[in-house]
TORKOL-4160 file (C-alpha; in steps of 0.2 Angstrom, whole numbers, padded with zeros to 4 digits, m for minus):
426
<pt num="1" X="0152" Y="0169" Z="0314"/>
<pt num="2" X="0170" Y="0167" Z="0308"/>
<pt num="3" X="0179" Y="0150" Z="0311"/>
<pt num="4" X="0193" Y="0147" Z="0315"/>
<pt num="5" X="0202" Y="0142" Z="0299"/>
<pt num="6" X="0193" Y="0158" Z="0293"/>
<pt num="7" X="0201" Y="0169" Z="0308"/>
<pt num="8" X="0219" Y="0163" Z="0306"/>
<pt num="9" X="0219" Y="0168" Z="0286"/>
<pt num="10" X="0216" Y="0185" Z="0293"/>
<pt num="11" X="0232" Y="0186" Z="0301"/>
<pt num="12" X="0249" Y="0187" Z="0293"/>
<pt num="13" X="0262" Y="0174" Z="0298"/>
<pt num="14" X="0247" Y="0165" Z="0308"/>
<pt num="15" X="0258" Y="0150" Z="0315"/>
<pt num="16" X="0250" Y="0138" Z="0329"/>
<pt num="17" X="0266" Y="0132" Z="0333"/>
<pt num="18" X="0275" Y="0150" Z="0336"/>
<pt num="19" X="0262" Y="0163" Z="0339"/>
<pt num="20" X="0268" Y="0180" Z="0347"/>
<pt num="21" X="0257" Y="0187" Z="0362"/>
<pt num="22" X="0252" Y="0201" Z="0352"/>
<pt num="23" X="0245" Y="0187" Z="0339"/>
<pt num="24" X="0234" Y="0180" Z="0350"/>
<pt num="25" X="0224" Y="0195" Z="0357"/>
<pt num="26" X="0224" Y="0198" Z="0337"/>
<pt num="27" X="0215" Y="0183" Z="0336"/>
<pt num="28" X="0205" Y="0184" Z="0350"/>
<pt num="29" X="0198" Y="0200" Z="0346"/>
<pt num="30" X="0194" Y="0192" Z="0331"/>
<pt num="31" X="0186" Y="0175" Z="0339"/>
<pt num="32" X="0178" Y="0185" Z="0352"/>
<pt num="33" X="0157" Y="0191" Z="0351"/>
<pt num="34" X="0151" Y="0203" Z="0363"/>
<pt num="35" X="0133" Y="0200" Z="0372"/>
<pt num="36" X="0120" Y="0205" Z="0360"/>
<pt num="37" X="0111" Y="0224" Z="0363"/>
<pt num="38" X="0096" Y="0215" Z="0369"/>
<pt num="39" X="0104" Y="0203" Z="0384"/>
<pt num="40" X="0104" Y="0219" Z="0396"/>
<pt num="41" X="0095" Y="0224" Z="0409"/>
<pt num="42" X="0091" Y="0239" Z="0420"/>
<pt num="43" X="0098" Y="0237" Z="0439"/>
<pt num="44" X="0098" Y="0252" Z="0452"/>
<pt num="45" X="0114" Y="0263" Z="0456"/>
<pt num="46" X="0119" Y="0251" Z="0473"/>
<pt num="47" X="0120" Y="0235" Z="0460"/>
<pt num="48" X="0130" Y="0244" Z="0446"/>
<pt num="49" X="0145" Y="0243" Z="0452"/>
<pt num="50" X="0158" Y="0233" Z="0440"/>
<pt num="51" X="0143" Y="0232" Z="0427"/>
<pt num="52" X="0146" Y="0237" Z="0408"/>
<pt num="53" X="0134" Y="0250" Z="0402"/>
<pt num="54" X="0122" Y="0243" Z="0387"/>
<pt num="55" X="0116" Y="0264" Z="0382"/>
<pt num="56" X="0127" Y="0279" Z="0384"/>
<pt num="57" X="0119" Y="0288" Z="0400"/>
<pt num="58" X="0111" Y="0305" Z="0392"/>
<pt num="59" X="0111" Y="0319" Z="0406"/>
<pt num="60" X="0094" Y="0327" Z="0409"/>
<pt num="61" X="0102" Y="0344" Z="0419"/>
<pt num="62" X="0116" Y="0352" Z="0419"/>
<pt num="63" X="0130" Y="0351" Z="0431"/>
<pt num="64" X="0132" Y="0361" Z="0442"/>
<pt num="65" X="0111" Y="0370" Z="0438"/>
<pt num="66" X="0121" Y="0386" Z="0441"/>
<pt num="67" X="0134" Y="0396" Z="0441"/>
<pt num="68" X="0140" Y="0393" Z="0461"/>
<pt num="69" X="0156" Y="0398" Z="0472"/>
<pt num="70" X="0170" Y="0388" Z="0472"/>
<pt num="71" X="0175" Y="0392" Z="0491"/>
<pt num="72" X="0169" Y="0403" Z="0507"/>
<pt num="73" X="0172" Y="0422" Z="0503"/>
<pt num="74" X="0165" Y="0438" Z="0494"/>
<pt num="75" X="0157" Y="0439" Z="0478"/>
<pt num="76" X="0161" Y="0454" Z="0469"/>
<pt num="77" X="0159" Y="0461" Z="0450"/>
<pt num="78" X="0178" Y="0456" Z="0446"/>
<pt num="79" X="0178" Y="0471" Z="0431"/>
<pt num="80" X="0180" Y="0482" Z="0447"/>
<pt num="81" X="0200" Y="0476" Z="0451"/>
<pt num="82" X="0214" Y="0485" Z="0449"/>
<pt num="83" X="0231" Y="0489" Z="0454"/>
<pt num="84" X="0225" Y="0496" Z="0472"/>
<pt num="85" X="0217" Y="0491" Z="0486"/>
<pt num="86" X="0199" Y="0487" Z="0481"/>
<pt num="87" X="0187" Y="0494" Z="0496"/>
<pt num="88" X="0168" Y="0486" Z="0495"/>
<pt num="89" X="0153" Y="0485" Z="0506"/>
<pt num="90" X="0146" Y="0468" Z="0512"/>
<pt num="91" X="0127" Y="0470" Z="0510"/>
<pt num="92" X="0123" Y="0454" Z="0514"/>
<pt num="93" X="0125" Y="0432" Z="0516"/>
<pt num="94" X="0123" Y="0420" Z="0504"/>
<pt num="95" X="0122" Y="0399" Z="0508"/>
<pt num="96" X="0122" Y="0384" Z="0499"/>
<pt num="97" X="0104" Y="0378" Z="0494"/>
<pt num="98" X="0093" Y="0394" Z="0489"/>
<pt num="99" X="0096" Y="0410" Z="0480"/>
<pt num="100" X="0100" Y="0424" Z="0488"/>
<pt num="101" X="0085" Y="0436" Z="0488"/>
<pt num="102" X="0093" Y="0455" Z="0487"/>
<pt num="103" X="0104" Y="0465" Z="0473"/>
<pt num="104" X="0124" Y="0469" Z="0474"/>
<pt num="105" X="0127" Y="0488" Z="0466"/>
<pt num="106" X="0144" Y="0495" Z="0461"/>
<pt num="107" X="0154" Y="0497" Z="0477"/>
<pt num="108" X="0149" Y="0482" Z="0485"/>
<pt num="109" X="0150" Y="0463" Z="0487"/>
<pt num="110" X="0140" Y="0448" Z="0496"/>
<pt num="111" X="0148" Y="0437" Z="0510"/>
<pt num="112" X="0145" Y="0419" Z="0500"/>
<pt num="113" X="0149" Y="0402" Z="0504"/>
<pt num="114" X="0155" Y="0385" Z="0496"/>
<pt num="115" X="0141" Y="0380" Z="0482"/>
<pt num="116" X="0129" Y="0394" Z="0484"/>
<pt num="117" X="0122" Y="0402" Z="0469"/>
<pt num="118" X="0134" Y="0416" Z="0464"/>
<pt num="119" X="0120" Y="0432" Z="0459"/>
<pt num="120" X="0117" Y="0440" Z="0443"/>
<pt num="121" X="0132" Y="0454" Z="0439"/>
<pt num="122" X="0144" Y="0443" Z="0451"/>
<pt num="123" X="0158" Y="0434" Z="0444"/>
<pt num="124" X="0174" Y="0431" Z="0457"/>
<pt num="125" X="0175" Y="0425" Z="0474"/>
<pt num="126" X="0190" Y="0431" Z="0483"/>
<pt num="127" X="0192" Y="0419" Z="0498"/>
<pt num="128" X="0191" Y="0425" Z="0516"/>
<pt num="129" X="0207" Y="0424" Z="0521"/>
<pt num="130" X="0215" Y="0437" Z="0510"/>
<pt num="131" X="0204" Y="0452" Z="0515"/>
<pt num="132" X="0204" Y="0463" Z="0528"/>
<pt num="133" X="0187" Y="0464" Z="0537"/>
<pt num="134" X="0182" Y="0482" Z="0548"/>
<pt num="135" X="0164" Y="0482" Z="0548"/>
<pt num="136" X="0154" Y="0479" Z="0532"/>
<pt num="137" X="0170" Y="0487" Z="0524"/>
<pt num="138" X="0180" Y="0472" Z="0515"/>
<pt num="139" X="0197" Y="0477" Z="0508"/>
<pt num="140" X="0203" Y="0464" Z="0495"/>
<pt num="141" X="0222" Y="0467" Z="0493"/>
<pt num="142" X="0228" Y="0470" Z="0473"/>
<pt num="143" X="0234" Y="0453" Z="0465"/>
<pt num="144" X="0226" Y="0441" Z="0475"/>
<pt num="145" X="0212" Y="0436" Z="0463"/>
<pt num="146" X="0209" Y="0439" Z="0445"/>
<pt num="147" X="0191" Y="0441" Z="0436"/>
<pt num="148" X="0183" Y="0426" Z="0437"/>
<pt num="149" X="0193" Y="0417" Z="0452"/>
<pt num="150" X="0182" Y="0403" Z="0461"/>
<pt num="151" X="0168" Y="0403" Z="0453"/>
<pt num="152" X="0159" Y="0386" Z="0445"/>
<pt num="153" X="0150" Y="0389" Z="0430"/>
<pt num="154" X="0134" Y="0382" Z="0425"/>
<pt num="155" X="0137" Y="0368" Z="0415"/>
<pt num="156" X="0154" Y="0367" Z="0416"/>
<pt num="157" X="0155" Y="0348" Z="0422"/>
<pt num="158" X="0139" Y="0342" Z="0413"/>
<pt num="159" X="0128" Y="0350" Z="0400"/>
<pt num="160" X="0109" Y="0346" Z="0399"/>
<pt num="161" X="0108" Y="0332" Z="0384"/>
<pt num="162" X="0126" Y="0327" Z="0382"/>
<pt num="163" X="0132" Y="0311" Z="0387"/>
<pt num="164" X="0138" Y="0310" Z="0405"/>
<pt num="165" X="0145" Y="0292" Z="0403"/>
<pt num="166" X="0146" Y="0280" Z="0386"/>
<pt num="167" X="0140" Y="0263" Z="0383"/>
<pt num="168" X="0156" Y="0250" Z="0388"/>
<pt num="169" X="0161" Y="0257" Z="0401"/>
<pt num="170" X="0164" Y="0248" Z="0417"/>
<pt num="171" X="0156" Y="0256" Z="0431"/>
<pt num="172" X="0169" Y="0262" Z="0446"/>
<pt num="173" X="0165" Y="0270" Z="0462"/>
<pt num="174" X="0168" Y="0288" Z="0451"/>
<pt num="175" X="0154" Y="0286" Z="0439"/>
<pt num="176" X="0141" Y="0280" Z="0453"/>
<pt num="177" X="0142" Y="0295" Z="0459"/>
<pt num="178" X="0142" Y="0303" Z="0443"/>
<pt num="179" X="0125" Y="0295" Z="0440"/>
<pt num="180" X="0119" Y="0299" Z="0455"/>
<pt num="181" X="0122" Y="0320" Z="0454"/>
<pt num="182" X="0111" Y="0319" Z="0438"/>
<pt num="183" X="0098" Y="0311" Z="0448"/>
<pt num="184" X="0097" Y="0296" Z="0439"/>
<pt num="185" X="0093" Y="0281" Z="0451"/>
<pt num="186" X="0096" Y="0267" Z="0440"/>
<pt num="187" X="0106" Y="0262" Z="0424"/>
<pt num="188" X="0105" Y="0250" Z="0410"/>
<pt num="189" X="0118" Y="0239" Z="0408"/>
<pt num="190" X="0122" Y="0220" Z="0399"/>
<pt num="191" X="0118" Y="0206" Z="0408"/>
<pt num="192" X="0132" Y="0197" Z="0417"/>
<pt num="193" X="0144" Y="0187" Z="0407"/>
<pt num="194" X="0144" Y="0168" Z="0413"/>
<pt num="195" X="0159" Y="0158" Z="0413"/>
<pt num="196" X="0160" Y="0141" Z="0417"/>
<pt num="197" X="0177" Y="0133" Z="0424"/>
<pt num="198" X="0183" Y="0116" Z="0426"/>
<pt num="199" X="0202" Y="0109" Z="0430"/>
<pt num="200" X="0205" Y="0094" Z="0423"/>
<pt num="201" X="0216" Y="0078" Z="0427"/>
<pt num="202" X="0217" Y="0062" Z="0437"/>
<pt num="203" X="0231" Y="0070" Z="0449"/>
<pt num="204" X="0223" Y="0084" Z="0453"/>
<pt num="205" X="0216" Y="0084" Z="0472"/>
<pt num="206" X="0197" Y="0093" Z="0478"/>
<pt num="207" X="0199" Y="0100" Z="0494"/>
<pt num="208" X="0192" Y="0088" Z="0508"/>
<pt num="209" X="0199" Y="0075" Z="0498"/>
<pt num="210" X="0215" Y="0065" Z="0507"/>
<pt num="211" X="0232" Y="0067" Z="0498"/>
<pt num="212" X="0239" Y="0052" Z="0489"/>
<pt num="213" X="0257" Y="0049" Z="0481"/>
<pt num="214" X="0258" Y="0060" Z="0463"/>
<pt num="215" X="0244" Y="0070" Z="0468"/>
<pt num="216" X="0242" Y="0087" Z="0471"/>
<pt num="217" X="0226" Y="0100" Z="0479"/>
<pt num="218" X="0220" Y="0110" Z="0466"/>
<pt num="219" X="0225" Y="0129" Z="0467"/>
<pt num="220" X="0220" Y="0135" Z="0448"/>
<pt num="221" X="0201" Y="0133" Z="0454"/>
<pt num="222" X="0202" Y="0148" Z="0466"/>
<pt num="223" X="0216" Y="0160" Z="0457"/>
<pt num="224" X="0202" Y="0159" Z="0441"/>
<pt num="225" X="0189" Y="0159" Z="0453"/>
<pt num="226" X="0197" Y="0176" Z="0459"/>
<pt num="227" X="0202" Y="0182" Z="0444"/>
<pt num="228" X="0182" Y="0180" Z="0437"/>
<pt num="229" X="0176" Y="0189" Z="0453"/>
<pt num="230" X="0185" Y="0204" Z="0452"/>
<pt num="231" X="0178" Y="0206" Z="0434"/>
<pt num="232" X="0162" Y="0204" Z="0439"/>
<pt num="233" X="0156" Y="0190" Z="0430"/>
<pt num="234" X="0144" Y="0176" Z="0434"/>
<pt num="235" X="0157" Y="0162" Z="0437"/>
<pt num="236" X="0149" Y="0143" Z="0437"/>
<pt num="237" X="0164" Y="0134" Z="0447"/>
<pt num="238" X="0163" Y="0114" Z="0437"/>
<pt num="239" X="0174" Y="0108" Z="0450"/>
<pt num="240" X="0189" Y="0094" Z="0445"/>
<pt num="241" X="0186" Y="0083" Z="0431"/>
<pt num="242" X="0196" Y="0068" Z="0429"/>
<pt num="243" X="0206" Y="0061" Z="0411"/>
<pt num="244" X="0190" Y="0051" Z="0407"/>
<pt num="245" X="0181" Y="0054" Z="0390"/>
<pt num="246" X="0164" Y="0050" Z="0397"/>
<pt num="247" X="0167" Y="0065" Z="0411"/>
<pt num="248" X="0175" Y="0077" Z="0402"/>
<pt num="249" X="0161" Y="0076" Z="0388"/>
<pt num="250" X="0148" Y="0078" Z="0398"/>
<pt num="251" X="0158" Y="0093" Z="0409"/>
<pt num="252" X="0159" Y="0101" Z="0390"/>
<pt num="253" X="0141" Y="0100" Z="0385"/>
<pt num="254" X="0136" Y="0105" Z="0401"/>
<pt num="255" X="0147" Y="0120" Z="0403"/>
<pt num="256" X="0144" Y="0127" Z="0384"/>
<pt num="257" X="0124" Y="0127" Z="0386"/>
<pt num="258" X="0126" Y="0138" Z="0402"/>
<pt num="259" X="0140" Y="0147" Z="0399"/>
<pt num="260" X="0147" Y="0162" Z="0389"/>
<pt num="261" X="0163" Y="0155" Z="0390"/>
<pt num="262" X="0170" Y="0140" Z="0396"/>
<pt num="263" X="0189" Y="0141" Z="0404"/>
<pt num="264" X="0200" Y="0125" Z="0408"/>
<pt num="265" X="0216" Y="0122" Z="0416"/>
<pt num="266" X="0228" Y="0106" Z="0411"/>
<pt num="267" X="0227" Y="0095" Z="0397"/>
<pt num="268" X="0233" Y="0105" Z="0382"/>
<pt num="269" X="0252" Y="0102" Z="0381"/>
<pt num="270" X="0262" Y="0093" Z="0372"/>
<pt num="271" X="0264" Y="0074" Z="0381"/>
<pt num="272" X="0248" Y="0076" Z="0393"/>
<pt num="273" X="0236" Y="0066" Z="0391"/>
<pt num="274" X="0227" Y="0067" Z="0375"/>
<pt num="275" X="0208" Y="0065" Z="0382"/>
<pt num="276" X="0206" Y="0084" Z="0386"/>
<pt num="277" X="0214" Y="0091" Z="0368"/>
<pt num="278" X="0203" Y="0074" Z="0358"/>
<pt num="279" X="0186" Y="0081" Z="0365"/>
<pt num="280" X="0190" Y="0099" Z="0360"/>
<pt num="281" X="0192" Y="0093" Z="0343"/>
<pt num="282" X="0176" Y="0080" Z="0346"/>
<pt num="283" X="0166" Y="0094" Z="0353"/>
<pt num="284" X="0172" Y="0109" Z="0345"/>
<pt num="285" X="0180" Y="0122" Z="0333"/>
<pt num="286" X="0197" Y="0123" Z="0341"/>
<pt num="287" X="0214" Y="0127" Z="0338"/>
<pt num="288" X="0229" Y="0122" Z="0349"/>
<pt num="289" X="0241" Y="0136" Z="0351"/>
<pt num="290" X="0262" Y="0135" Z="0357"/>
<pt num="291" X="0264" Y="0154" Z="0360"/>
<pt num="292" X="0282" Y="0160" Z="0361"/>
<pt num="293" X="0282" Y="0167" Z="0380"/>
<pt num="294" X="0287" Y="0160" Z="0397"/>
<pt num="295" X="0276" Y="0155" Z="0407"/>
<pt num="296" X="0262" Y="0150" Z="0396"/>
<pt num="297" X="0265" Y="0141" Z="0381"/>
<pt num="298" X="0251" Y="0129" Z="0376"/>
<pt num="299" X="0233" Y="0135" Z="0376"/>
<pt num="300" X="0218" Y="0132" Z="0364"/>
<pt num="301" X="0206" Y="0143" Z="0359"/>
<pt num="302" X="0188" Y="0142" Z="0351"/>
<pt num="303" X="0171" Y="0137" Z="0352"/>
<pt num="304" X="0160" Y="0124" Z="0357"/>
<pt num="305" X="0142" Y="0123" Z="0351"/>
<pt num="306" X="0127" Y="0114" Z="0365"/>
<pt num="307" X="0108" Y="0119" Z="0364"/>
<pt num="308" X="0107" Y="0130" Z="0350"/>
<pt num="309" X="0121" Y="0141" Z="0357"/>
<pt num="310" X="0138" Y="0144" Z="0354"/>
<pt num="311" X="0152" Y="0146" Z="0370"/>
<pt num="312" X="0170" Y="0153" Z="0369"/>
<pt num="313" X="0182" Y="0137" Z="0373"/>
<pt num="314" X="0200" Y="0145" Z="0383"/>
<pt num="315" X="0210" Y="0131" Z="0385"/>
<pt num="316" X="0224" Y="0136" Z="0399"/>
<pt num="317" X="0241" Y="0126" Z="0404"/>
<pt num="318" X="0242" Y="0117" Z="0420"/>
<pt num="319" X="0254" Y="0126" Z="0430"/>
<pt num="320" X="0248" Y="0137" Z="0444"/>
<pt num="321" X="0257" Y="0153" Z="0436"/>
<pt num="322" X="0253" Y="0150" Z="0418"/>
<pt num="323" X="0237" Y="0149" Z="0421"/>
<pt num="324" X="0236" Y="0167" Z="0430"/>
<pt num="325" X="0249" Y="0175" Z="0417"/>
<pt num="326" X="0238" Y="0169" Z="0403"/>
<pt num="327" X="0222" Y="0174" Z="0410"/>
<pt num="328" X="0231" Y="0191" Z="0412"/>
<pt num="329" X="0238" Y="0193" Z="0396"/>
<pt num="330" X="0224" Y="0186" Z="0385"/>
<pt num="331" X="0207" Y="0179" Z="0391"/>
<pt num="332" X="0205" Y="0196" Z="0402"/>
<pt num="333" X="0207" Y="0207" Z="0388"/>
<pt num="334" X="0193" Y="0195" Z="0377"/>
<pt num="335" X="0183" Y="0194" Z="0391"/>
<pt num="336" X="0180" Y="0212" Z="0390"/>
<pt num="337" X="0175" Y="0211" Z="0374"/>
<pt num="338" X="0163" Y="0199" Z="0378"/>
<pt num="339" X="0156" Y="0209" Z="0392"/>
<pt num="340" X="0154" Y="0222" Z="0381"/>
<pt num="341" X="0165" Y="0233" Z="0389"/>
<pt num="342" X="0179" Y="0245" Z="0382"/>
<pt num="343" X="0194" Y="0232" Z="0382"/>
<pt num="344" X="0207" Y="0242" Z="0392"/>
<pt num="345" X="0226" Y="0239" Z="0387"/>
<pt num="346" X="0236" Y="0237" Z="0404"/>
<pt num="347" X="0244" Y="0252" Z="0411"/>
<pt num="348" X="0263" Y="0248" Z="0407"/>
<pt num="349" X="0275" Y="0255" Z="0423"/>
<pt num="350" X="0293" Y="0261" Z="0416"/>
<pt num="351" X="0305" Y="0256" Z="0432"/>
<pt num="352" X="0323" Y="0253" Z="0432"/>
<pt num="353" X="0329" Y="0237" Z="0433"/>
<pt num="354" X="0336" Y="0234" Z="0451"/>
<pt num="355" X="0346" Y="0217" Z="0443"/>
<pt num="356" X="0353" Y="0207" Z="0428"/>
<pt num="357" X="0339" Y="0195" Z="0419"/>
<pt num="358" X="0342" Y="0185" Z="0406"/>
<pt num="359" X="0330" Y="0185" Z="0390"/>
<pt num="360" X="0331" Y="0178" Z="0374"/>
<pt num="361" X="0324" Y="0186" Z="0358"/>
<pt num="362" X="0310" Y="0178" Z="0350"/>
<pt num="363" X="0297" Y="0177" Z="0366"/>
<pt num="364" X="0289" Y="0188" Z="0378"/>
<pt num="365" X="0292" Y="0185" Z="0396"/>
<pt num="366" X="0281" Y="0190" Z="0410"/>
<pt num="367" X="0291" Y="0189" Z="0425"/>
<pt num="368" X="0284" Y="0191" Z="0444"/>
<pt num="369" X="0290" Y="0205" Z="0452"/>
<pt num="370" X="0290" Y="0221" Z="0464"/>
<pt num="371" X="0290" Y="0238" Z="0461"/>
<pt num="372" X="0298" Y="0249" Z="0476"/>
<pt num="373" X="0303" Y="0268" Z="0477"/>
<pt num="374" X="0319" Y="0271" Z="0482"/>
<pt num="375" X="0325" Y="0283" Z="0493"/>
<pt num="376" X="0332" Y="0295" Z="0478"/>
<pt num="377" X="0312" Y="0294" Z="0473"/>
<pt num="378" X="0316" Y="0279" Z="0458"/>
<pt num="379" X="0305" Y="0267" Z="0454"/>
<pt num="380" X="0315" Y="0251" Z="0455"/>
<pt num="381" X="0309" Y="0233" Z="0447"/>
<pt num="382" X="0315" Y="0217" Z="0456"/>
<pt num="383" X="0311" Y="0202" Z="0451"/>
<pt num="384" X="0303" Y="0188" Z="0464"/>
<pt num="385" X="0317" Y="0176" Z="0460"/>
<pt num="386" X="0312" Y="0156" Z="0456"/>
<pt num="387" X="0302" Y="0161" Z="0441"/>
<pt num="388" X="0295" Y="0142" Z="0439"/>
<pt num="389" X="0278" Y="0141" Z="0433"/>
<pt num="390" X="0275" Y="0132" Z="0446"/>
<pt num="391" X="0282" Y="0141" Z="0459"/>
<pt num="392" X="0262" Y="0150" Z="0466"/>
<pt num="393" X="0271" Y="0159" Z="0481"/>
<pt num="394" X="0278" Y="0172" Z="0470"/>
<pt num="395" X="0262" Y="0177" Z="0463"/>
<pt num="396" X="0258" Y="0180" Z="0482"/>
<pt num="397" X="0274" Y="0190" Z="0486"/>
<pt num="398" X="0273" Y="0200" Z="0466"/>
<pt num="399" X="0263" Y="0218" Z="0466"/>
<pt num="400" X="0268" Y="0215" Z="0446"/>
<pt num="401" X="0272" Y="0207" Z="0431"/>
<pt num="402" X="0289" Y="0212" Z="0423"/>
<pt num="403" X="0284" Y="0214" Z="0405"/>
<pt num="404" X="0300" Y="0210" Z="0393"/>
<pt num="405" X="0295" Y="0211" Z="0376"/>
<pt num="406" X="0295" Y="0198" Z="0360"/>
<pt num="407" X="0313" Y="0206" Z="0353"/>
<pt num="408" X="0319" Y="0209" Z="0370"/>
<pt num="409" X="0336" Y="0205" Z="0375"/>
<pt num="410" X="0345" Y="0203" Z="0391"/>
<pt num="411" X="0342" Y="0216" Z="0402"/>
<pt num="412" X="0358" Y="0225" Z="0412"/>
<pt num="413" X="0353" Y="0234" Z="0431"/>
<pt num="414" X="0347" Y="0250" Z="0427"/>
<pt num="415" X="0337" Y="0247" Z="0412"/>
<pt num="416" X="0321" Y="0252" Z="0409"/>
<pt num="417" X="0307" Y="0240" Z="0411"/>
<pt num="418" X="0288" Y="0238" Z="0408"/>
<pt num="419" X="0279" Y="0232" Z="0424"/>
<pt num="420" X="0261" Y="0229" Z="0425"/>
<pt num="421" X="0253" Y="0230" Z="0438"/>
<pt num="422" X="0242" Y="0219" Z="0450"/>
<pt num="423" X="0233" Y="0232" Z="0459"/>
<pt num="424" X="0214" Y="0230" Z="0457"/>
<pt num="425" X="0215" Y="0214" Z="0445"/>
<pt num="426" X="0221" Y="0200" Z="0455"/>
């Protein structure tokens, strides 16, 4: 296990005092150790759901078993098309769920219907609606189908012994499913990260507790606590911890012994109150970080060691906004490393700028935002407007972050920007 004085010689032009965004996930990736292959556990399809596979999931059949209609219609030898009408004699009915027991000869075809078994020599369904029906006589009119139209073929989703799904992925409503046509009711998959969280800080107010001058209720408890949820891990909620060096020791021990990772909100920028930041250093390997973006700037990374283990330390600012813009931008991403899961990049949105924001070059801005379609079918970017770090509304009203890069400069309406999305994340 790397420390951090180790870590940071890795990375060129490693400054704490002015690291880039892209810097810190460097680091991170780095600092970062995924659960171990034997912290996993086998849970049934209806508790997968969000879980991160431990063993790439090996399908035992083939998908479909057989070669099966695509739609309701006739099954006919498709070698027998041409530039006529094609005139062929229905000898029978096939359904979905058994074979159909009889033989189709040259000249006819077989009435078939969505997912039944197409029969030896058949190879095209032309749907129902483009023939002409007299009888058992079924006309199919030239250019309507081609050889092979609207059949499934045997295999041609899933082949027996090939991996249906690989180990880190995150398990979405899709690949239930998936699981599920192979017949497979259960899946093994790590164990769920635990993250402890604490805000820290004599002002900062429990709910239930009365207000008092200077003081204000604690929001960042809730937004991490959403944030952790909807990444499916164990979340330990610390509650508030006041500036006292007794507390906070004892909020730090006990976190790093039952957690995976320990988040905090307050107490890490400059002029705070030093008791946060002095049992860090007491406690742990840590490094305390001024990145150049807005909002966001002070965080500290690194470990803390309790019981024989070892827990990665994220040390977020205090405002309301910088803690979610970080979470987003950096403990996310190395959370899913820790998870074990494929670490996703966000999906970047390219809309136009629907107005003029100023941006200075040498940091990257995450500004809250909406993304609308115009009338003309555009993509237009808006910002929220008060882009305080304390200003917790926006996030509310945003569907975004405006993404303006590290050598970014002003940007004039009808630029291009990067938005990413808060759809399914917060």
């Amino acid at each position: 296990m790397k420390t951090i004085e180790q870590i940071a010689a890795e990375l060129q032009g490693y400054d704490p005092q002015a690291l880039t965004a892209q810097q810190v996930n460097e680091f991170l990736a780095r600092l970062v150790e995924p659960l171990r292959e034997t912290e996993t556990e086998t849970v049934g399809i209806f508790d997968a759901l969000g879980r991160v596979l431990a063993e790439d999931v090996i399908s035992p059949i083939s998908v479909p078993p057989h070669d099966n209609s695509a739609m309701d219609g006739f099954a006919f030898a498709g070698a027998a098309l041409g530039n006529a009408p094609l005139s062929l004699r229905n000898v029978g009915t096939a359904f979905a769920g058994k074979a159909w027991a009889g033989t189709v000869r040259p000249g006819e075809c077989l009435k078939i219907m969505t997912g039944a078994i197409m029969p030896t020599g058949l190879d095209t369904v032309v749907p129902v609606e483009f023939v002409k029906i007299d009888g058992d006589t079924v006309t199919i009119p030239p250019g309507v189908v081609k050889p092979g139209d609207n059949r499934r073929l045997l295999g041609e989703d899933l082949m027996a012994g090939n991996a249906a799904l690989r180990c880190g992925q995150t398990l979405g409503p899709a690949a239930l499913g998936l699981v599920a046509s192979l017949g497979l009711p259960s899946v093994r998959v790590f164990r769920r990260a635990k993250v402890a969280y604490f805000s820290t800080g004599d002002e900062i107010l429990s709910l239930g507790e009365a207000p008092r001058e200077g003081a204000v209720y604690d929001s960042n408890r809730y937004t991490v606590f959403g944030l952790l949820t909807r990444m499916g891990v164990e979340v330990i909620d610390m509650g508030v911890i006041p500036d006292e060096p007794a507390q906070l020791e004892a909020a730090f021990r006990s976190a790093a012994a039952r957690a995976d990772a320990i988040i905090t909100s307050g107490g890490v920028s400059m002029g705070e109150a030093d008791h946060t930041k002095a049992m860090m250093r007491q406690l742990g390997d840590v490094a305390f970080w001024r990145i150049a973006m807005r909002p966001g700037r002070p965080m500290a990374v690194g470990r803390i060691q309790e019981a024989g283990k070892s827990s990665v330390l994220f040390g977020l600012p205090g405002n309301p906004v910088a803690v979610m813009v970080t979470f987003l931008a950096f403990v996310r991403p190395a959370l899913q490393r820790l998870m074990g899961a494929e670490v996703q990049a966000p999906v970047l949105l390219q809309a136009k700028s629907g107005e003029a924001m100023r941006k200075k070059p040498g940091r990257t801005e995450y500004q809250r935002g909406t993304v609308v379609r115009e009338a003309d079918g555009s993509l237009v970017a808006r910002t929220t407007g008060n882009q305080g770090s304390g200003v917790l509304s926006s996030m509310v009203q945003a569907n975004g972050l405006i993404v303006l890069r590290h050598d970014q400069g002003n940007v004039a309406v009808g630029d291009t920007v990067e938005v990413m999305l808060f759809d399914g994340v917060i």
